[in-house]
DRENGUVO-918209 format. One record per residue (C-alpha): residue number from 1; residue in three letters; x, y, z. Coordinates in steps of 0.5 Angstrom, whole numbers, padded with zeros to 4 digits. Example, Ala and Ser with C-alpha at 12.3 -4.5 7.8 and 13.67 -1.06 7.14 Angstrom:
2
<pt><n>1</n><res>ALA</res><c1>0025</c1><c2>-0009</c2><c3>0016</c3></pt>
<pt><n>2</n><res>SER</res><c1>0027</c1><c2>-0002</c2><c3>0014</c3></pt>
//
This chain:
148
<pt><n>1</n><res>UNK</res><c1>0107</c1><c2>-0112</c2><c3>0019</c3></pt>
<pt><n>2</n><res>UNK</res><c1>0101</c1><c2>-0113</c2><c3>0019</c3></pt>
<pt><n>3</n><res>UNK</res><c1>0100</c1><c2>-0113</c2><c3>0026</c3></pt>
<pt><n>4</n><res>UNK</res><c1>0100</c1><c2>-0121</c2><c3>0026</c3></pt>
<pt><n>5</n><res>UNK</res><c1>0104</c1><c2>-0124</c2><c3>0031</c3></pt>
<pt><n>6</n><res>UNK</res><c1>0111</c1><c2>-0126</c2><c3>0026</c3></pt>
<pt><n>7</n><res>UNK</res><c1>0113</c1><c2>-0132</c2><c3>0029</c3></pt>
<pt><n>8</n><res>UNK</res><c1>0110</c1><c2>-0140</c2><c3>0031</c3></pt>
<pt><n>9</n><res>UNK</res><c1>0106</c1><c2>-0139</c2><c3>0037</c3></pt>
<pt><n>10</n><res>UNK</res><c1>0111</c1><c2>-0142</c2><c3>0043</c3></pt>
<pt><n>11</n><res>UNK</res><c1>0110</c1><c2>-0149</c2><c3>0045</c3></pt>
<pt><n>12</n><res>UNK</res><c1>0107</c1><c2>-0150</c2><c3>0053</c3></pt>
<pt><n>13</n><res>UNK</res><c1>0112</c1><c2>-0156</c2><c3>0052</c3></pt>
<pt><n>14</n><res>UNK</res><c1>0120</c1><c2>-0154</c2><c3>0049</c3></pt>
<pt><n>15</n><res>UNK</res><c1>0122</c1><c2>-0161</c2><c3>0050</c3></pt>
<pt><n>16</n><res>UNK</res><c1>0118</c1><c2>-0162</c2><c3>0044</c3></pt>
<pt><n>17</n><res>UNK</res><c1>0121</c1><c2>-0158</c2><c3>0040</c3></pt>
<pt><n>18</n><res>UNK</res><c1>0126</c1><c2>-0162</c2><c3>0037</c3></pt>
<pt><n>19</n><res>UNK</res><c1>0121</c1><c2>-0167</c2><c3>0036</c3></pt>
<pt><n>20</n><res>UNK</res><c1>0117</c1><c2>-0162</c2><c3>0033</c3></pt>
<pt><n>21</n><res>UNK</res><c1>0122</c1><c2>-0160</c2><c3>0028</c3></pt>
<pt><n>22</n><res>UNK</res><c1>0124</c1><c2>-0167</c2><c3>0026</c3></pt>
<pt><n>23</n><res>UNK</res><c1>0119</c1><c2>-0169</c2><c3>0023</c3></pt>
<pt><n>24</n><res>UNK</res><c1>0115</c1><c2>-0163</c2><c3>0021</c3></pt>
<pt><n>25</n><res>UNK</res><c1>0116</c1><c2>-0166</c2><c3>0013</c3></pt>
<pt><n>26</n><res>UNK</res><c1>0112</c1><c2>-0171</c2><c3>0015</c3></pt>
<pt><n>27</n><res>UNK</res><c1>0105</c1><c2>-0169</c2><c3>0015</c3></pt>
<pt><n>28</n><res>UNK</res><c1>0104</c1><c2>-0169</c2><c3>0007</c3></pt>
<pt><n>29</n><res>UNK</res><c1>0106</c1><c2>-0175</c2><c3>0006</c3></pt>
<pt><n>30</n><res>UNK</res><c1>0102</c1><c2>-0177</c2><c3>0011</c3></pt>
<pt><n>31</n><res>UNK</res><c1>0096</c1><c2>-0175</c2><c3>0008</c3></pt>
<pt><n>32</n><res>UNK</res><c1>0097</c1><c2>-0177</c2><c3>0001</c3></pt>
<pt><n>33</n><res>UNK</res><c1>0098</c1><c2>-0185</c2><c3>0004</c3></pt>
<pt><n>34</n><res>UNK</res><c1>0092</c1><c2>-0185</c2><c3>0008</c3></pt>
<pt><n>35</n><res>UNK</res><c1>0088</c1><c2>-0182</c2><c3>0003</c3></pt>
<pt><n>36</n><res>UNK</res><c1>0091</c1><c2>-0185</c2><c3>-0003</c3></pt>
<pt><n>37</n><res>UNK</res><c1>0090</c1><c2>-0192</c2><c3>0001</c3></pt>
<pt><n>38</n><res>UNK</res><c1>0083</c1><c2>-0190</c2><c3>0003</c3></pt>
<pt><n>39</n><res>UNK</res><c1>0082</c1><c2>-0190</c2><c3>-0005</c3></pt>
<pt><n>40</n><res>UNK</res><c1>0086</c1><c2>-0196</c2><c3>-0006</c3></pt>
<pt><n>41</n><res>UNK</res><c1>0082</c1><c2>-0199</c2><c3>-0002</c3></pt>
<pt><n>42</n><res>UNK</res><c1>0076</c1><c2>-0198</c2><c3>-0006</c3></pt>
<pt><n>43</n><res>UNK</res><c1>0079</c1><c2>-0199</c2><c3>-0013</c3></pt>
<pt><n>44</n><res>UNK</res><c1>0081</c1><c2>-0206</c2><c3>-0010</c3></pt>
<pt><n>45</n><res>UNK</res><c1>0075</c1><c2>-0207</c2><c3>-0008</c3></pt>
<pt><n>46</n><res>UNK</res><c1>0072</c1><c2>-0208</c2><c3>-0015</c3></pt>
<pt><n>47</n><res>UNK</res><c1>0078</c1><c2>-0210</c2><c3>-0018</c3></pt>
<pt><n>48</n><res>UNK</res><c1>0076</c1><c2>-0216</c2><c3>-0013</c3></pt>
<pt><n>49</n><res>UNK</res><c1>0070</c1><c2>-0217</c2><c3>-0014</c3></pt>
<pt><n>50</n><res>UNK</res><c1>0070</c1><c2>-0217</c2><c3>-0022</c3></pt>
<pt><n>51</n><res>UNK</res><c1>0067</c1><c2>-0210</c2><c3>-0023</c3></pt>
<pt><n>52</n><res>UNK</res><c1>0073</c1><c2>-0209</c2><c3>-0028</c3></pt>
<pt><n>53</n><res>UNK</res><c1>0068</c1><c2>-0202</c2><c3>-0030</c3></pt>
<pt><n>54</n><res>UNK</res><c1>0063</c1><c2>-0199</c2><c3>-0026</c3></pt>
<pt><n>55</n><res>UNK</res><c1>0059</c1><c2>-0197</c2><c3>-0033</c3></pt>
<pt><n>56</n><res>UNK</res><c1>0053</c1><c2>-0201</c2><c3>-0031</c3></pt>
<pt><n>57</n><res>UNK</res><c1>0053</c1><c2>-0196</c2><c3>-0024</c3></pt>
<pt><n>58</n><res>UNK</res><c1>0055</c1><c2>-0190</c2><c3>-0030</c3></pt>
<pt><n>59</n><res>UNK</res><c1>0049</c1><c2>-0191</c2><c3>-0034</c3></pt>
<pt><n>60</n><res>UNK</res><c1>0045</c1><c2>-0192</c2><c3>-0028</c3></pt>
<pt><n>61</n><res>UNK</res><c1>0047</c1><c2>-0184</c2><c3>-0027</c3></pt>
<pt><n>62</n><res>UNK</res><c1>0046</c1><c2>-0182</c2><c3>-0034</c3></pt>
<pt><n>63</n><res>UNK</res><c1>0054</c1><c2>-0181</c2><c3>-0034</c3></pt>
<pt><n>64</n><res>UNK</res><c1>0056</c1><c2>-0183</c2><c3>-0041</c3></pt>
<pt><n>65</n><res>UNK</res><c1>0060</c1><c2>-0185</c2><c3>-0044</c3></pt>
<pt><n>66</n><res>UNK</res><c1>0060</c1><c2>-0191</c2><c3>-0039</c3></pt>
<pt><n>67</n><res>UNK</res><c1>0065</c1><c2>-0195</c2><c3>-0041</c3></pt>
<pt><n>68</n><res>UNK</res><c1>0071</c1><c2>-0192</c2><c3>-0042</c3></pt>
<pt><n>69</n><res>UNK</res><c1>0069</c1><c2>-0188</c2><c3>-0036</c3></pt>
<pt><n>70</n><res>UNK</res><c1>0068</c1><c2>-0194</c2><c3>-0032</c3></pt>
<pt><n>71</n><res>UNK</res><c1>0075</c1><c2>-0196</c2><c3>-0034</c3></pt>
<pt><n>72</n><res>UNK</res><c1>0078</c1><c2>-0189</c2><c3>-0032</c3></pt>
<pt><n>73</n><res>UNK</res><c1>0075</c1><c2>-0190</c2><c3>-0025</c3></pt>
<pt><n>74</n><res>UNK</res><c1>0078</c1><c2>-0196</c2><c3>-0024</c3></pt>
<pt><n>75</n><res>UNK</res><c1>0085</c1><c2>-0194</c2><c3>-0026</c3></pt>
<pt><n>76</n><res>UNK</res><c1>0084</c1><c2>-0189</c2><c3>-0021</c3></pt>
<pt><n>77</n><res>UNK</res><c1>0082</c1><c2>-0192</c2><c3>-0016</c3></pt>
<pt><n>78</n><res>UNK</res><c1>0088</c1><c2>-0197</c2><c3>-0016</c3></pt>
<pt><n>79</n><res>UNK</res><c1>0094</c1><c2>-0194</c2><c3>-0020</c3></pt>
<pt><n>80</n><res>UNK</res><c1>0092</c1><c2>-0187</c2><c3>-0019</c3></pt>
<pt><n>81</n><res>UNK</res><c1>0091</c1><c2>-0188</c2><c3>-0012</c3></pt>
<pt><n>82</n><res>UNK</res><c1>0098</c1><c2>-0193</c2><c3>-0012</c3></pt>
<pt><n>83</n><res>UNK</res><c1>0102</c1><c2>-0186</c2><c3>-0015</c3></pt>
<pt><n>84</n><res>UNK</res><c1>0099</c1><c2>-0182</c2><c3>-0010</c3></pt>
<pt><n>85</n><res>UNK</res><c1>0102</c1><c2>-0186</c2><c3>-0005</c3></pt>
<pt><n>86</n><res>UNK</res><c1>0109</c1><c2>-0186</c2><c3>-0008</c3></pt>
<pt><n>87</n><res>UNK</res><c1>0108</c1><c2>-0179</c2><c3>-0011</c3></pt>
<pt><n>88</n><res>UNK</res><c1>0109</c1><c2>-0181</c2><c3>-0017</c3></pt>
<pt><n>89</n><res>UNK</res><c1>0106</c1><c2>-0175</c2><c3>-0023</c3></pt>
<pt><n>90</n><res>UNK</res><c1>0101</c1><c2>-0174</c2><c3>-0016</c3></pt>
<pt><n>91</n><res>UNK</res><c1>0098</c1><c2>-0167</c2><c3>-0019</c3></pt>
<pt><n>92</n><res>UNK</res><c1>0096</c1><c2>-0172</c2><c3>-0026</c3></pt>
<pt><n>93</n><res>UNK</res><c1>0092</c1><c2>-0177</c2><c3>-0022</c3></pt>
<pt><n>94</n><res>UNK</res><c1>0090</c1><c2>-0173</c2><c3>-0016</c3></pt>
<pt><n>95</n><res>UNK</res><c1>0086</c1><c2>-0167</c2><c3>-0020</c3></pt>
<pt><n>96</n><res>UNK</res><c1>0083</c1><c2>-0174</c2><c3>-0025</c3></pt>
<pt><n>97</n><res>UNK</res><c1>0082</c1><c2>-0177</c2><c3>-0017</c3></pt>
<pt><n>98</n><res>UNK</res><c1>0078</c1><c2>-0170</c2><c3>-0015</c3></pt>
<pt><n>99</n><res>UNK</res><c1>0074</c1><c2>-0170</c2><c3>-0021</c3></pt>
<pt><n>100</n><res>UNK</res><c1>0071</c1><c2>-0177</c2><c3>-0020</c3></pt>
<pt><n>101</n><res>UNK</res><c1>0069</c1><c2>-0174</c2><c3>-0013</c3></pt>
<pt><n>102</n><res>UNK</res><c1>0066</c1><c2>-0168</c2><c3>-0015</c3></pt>
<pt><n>103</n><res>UNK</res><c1>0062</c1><c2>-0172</c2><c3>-0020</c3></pt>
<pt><n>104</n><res>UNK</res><c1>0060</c1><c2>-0177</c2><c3>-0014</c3></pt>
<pt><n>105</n><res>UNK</res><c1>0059</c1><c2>-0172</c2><c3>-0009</c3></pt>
<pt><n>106</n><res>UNK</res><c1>0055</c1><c2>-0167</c2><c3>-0015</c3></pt>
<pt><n>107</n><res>UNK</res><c1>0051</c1><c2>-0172</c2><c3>-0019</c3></pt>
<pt><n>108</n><res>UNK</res><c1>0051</c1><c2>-0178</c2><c3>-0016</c3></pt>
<pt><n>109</n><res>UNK</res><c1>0050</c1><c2>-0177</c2><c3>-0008</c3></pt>
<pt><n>110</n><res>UNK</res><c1>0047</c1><c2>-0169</c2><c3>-0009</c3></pt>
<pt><n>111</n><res>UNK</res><c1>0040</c1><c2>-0171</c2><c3>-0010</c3></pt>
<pt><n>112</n><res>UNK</res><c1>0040</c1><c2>-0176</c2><c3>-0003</c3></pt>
<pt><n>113</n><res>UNK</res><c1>0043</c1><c2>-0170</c2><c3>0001</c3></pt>
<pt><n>114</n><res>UNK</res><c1>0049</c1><c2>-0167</c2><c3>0005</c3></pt>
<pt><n>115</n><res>UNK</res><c1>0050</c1><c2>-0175</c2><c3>0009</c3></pt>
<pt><n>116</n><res>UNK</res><c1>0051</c1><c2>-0178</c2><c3>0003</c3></pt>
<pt><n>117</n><res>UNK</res><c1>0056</c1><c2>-0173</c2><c3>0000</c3></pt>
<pt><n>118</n><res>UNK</res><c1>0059</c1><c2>-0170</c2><c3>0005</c3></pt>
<pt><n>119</n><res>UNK</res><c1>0065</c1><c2>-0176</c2><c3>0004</c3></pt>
<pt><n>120</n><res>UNK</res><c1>0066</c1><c2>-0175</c2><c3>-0004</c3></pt>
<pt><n>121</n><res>UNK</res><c1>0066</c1><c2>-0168</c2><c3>-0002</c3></pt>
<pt><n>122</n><res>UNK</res><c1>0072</c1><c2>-0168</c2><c3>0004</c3></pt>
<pt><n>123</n><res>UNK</res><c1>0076</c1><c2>-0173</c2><c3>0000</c3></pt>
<pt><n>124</n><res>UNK</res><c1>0075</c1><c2>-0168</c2><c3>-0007</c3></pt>
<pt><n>125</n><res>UNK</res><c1>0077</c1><c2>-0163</c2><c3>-0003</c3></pt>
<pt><n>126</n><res>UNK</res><c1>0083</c1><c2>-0167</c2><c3>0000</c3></pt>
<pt><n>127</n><res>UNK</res><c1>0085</c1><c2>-0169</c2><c3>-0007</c3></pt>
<pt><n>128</n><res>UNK</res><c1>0085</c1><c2>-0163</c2><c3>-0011</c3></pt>
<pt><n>129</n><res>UNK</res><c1>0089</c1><c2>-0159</c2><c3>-0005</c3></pt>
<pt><n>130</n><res>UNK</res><c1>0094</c1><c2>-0165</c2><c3>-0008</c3></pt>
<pt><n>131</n><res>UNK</res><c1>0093</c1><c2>-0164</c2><c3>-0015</c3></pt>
<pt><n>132</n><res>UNK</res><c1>0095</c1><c2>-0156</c2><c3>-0012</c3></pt>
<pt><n>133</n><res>UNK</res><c1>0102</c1><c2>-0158</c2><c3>-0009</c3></pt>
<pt><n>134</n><res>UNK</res><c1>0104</c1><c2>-0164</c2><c3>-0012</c3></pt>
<pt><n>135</n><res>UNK</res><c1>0109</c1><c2>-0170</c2><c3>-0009</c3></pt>
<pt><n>136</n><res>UNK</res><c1>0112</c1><c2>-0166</c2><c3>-0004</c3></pt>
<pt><n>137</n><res>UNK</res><c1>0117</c1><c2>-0168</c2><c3>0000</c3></pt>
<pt><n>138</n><res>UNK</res><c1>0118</c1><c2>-0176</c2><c3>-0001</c3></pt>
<pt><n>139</n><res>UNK</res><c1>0115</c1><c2>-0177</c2><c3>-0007</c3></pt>
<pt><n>140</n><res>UNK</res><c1>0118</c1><c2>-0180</c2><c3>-0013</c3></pt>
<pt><n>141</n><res>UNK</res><c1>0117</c1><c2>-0173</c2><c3>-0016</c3></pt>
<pt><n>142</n><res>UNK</res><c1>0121</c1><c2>-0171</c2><c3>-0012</c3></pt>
<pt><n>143</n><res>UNK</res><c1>0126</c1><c2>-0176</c2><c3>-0013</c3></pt>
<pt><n>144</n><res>UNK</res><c1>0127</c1><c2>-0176</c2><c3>-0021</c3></pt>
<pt><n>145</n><res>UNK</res><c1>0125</c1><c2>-0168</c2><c3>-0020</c3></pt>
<pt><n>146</n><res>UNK</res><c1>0120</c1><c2>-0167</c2><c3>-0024</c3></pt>
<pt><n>147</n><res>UNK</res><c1>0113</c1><c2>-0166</c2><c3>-0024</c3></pt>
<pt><n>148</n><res>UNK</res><c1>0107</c1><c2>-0164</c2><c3>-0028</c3></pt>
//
């Protein structure tokens, strides 16, 4: 042992530990359907308003090439945040998902300083630990057993 304590720490409240334990698998879902939503949101949005590309922003960047780009960041922003929430070849989209983050946060929000890119940061980061341990419990991966 490492001098660490080997077990959890005890609940001020044991009634709670059934509770507790039932739904301790839960947790991860949750996480990839909020952050998948939060995303969802986003994408649908420009979908709504007709922005079927974002290349005009891209250019605006110097990010290229913006076409095919733009067409990659909407089909995250929906179908890949859609297959997060389900679970579905979740390591493929979220690693895309936070790549697209690190690029807003890092090239695009960078220059305007911390309070623009604290968000694409967090939710890169939040993304990348999905892409690390995939669908997870109730997940189609999960379901069809297999993932990439």
């Amino acid at each position: 042992m490492d001098g660490r304590a080997s077990s959890e720490p005890k609940l001020i409240f044991p009634g709670l530990g059934g509770f507790y334990a039932a739904v301790s698998d839960l947790w991860y879902p949750m996480i990839r359907v909020a952050a998948g939503s939060s995303l969802l949101f986003h994408g649908w949005g420009k979908i709504a308003a007709g922005q079927f590309t974002v290349a005009p922003s891209l250019i605006k960047y110097g990010i290229g090439p913006a076409e095919p780009l733009g067409h990659i960041v909407v089909i995250l922003e929906t179908i890949g945040a859609v297959c997060v929430i389900l679970g579905l070849a979740t390591r493929f989209f979220a690693a895309g998902i936070a790549i697209e983050m690190a690029v807003i946060a890092f090239v695009v929000k960078m220059s305007l300083g911390f309070a623009q890119m604290e968000l694409f940061v967090m939710f890169g980061i939040i993304f990348f630990a999905i892409a690390l341990r995939g669908g997870g419990p109730y997940s189609l991966d999960r379901m069809i057993g297999k993932e990439l």
